[in-house]
C-alpha positions in Angstrom: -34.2 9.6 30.5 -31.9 9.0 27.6 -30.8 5.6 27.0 -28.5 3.5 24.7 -30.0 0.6 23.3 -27.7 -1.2 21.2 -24.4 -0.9 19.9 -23.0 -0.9 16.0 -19.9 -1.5 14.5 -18.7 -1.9 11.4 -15.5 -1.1 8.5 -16.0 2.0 6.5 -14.5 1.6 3.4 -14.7 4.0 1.6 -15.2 1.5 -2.0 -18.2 1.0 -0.4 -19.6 4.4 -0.6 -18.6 4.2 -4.0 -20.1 1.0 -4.9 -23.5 2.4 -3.2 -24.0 5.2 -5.0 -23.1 4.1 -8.5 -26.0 1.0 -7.6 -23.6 -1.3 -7.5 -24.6 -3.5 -4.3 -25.5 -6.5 -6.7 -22.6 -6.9 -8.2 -20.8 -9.9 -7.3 -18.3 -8.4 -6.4 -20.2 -5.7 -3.9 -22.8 -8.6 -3.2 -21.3 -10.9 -0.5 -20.3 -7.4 1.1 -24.1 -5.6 1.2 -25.6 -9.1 1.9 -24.2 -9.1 5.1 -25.8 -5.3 6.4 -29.1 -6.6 4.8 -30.0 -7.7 8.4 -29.1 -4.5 10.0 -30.9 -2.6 7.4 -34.1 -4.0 8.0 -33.6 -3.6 12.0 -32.9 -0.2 11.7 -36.0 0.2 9.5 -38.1 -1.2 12.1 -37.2 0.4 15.0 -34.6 3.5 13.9 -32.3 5.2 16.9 -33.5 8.9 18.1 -29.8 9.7 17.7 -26.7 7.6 16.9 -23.4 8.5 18.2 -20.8 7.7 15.7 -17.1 7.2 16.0 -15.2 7.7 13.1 -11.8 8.6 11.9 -11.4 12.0 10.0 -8.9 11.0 7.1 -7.6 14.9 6.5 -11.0 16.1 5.8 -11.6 18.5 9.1 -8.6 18.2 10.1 -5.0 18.4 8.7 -1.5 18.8 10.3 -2.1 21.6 11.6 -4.9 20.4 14.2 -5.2 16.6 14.8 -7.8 16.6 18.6 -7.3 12.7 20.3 -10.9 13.0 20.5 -13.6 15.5 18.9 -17.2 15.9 19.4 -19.5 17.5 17.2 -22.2 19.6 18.5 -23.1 21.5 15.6 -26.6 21.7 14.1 -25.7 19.5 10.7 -22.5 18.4 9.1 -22.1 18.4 5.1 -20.4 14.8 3.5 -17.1 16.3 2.9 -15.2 16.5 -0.8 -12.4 13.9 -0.5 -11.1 14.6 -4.0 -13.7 13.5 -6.3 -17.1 16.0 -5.3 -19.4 15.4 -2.2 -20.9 11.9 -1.8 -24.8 11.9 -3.1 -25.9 11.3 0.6 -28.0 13.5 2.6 -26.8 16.1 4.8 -26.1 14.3 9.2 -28.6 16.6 11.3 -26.5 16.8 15.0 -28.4 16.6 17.7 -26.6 20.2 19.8 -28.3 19.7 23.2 -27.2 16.2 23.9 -23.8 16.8 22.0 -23.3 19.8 24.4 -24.5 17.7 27.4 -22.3 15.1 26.4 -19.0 17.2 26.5 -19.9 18.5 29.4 -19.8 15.2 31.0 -17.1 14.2 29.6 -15.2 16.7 30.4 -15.9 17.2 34.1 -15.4 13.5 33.8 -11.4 14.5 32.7 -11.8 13.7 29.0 -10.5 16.8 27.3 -12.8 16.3 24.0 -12.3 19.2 21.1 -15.9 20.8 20.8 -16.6 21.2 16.8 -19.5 23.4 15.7 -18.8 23.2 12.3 -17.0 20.5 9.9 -17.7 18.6 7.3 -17.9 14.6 7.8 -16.2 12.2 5.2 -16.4 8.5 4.0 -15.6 7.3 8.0 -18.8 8.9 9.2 -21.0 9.1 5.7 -20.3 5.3 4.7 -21.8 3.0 7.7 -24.7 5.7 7.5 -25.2 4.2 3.9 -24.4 0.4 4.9 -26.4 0.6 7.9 -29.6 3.1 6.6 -29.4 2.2 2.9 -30.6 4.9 0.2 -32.8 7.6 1.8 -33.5 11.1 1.3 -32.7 11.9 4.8 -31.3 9.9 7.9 -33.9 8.6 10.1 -32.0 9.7 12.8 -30.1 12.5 14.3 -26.0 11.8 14.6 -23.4 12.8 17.1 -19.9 12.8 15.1 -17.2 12.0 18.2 -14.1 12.0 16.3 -10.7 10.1 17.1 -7.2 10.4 16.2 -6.3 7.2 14.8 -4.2 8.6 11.8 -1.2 10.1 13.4 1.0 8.8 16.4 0.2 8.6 19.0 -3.2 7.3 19.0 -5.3 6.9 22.1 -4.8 3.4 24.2 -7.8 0.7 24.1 -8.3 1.3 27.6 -8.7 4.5 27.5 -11.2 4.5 24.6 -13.0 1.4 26.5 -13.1 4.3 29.2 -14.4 7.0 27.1 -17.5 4.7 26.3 -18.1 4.0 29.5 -17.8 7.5 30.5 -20.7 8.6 27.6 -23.1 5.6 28.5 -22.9 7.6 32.3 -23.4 11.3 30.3 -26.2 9.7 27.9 -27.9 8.1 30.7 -28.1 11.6 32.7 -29.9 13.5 29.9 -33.6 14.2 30.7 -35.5 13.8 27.6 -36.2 10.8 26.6 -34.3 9.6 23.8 -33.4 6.2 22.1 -29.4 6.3 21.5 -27.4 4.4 19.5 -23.5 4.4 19.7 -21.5 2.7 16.6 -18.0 2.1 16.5 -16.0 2.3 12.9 -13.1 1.7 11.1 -10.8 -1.2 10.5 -10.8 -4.5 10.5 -7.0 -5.8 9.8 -5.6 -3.8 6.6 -1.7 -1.9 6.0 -2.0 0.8 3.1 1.6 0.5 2.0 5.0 -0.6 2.2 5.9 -4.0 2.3 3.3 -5.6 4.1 0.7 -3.4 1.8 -2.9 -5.8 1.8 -2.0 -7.7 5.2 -5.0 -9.1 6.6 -5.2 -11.1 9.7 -8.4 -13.5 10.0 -7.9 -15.2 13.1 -6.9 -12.1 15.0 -10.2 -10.2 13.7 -12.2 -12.8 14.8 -10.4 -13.3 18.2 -11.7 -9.3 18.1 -15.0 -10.1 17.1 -15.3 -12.6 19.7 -13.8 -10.4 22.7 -16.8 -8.3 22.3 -19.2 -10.6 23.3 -20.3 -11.7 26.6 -18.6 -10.1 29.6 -15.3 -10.3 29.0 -12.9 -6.5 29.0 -9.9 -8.4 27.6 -10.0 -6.5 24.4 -9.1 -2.8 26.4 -5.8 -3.9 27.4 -4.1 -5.1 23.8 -1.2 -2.7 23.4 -0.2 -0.5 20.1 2.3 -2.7 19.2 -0.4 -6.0 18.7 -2.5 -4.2 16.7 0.0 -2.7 15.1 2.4 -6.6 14.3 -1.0 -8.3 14.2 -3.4 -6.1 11.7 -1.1 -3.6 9.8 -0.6 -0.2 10.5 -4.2 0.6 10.1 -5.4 -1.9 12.4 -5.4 0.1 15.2 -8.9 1.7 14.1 -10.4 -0.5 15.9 -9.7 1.3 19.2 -13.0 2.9 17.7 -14.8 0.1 18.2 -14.1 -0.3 21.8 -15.6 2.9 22.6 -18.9 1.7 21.7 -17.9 -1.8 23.4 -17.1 0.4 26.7 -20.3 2.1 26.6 -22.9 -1.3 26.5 -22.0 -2.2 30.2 -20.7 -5.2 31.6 -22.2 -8.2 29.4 -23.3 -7.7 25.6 -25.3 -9.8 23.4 -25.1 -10.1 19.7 -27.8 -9.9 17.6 -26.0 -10.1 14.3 -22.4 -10.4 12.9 -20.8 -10.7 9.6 -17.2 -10.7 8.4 -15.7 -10.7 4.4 -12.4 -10.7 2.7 -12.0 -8.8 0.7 -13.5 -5.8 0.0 -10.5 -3.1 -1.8 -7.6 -4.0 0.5 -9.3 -4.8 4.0 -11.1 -7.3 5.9 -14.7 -5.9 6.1 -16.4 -6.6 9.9 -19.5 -6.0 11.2 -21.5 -6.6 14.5 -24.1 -5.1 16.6 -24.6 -5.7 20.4 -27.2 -4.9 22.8 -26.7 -4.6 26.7 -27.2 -7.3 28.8 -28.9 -6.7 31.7 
């Protein structure tokens, strides 16, 4: 049976992506940023996930105005970096992984999460960066990726509690597919950061580590902060990291961490990182 061993989060900004592929992880700048995923690099050389479900944020790549899904899973067969503007990222193409994708919405959906099914789209700096932070330069990923999409850009976004659900609810799905599989779930986005207006570079580094924190151990306090604290406490791009409780909901009761790491700055953000295991 399928299984999900550990648990993954981190920022995905997308300077990052830049600063990868133009070689620029040693710079001093880029440095105290790529030191801290040099741990997570070489665990996920070591022992690389069959498949990885990854939450991400589209920022107007796949989706526009026109269609903006709460949450979106992709079931396709592969998924091109998208063109944000300046040509496709230099990364290789995300292979999908259809027949758990498909068993996954299935789930979910019986389980009265109406996900968006997405055969075809291409994936941008949310999904393609903590590929690069987390698997490093490669000519392909070493493992097959899920996409599962959430709106985070346009009110209203979904509630902590109800992501926190949604894990849950795909730790039951990806624990009910036959073939054995190693599985992965990482949660992205965030930490504290505001875009613009007056409060344009607010970052919060007692809140983000309360948040760090609340996702170790067995405590669920982190599913019940409303909109409005994420929104007075880390900007009006804070609330991302509703992303990350998805993969919080999906470890189970009790977590462990097995690496952590936390910089400001990095462009305009706070960069976070973490990854959990289960505790049984």
């Amino acid at each position: 049976m399928a299984h999900i061993s550990a648990g993954v989060a981190s920022s995905h900004v997308p300077l990052l992506g830049m600063a990868h592929d133009r070689h620029q992880e040693h710079d001093p700048c880029f440095a105290p940023i790529f030191d801290g995923f040099e741990w997570t690099r070489g665990w996920e050389r070591a022992s690389p996930p069959d498949v990885v479900i990854l939450v991400y944020n589209d920022h107007a790549s796949a989706f526009d105005m026109k269609i903006i899904p709460t949450f979106a899973i992709g079931c396709g067969e592969r998924f091109r970096p998208a063109d944000e503007g300046w040509g496709r990222r230099p990364v290789p193409e995300v292979i999908g992984h259809p027949e758990l994708a498909w068993h996954i919405a299935q789930s979910l959906i019986l389980s009265d999460f109406d996900m968006t099914i997405i055969n075809e789209m291409d994936v941008d700096h949310g999904l393609t960066v903590p590929l690069s932070l987390m698997f490093g330069e490669t000519p392909a990923w070493p493992s097959r990726v899920i996409p599962l999409a959430v709106n985070v850009v346009t009110y209203p976004p979904p509630s902590g509690n109800r992501c926190w659900s949604l894990g849950e609810a795909i730790a039951r799905a990806v624990e009910s597919f036959p073939e054995d599989l190693d599985v992965q779930i990482w949660g992205t986005g965030g930490m504290s950061h505001q875009l613009q207006g007056s409060r344009a570079g607010l970052i919060n580094r007692g809140w983000d580590a309360m948040f760090l924190d609340g996702l170790i151990g067995d405590s669920d306090h982190l599913r019940h902060i409303p909109h409005i604290e994420y929104l007075r406490e880390t900007g009006s791009e804070g609330i991302e990291m509703v992303m990350w409780l998805i993969m919080r909901g999906a470890l189970g009761r009790e977590t462990r961490c097995l690496h952590r790491h936390y910089h400001v700055p990095c462009s305009n953000t706070a960069v976070g990182h973490i990854v959990l295991e289960p505790k049984s």
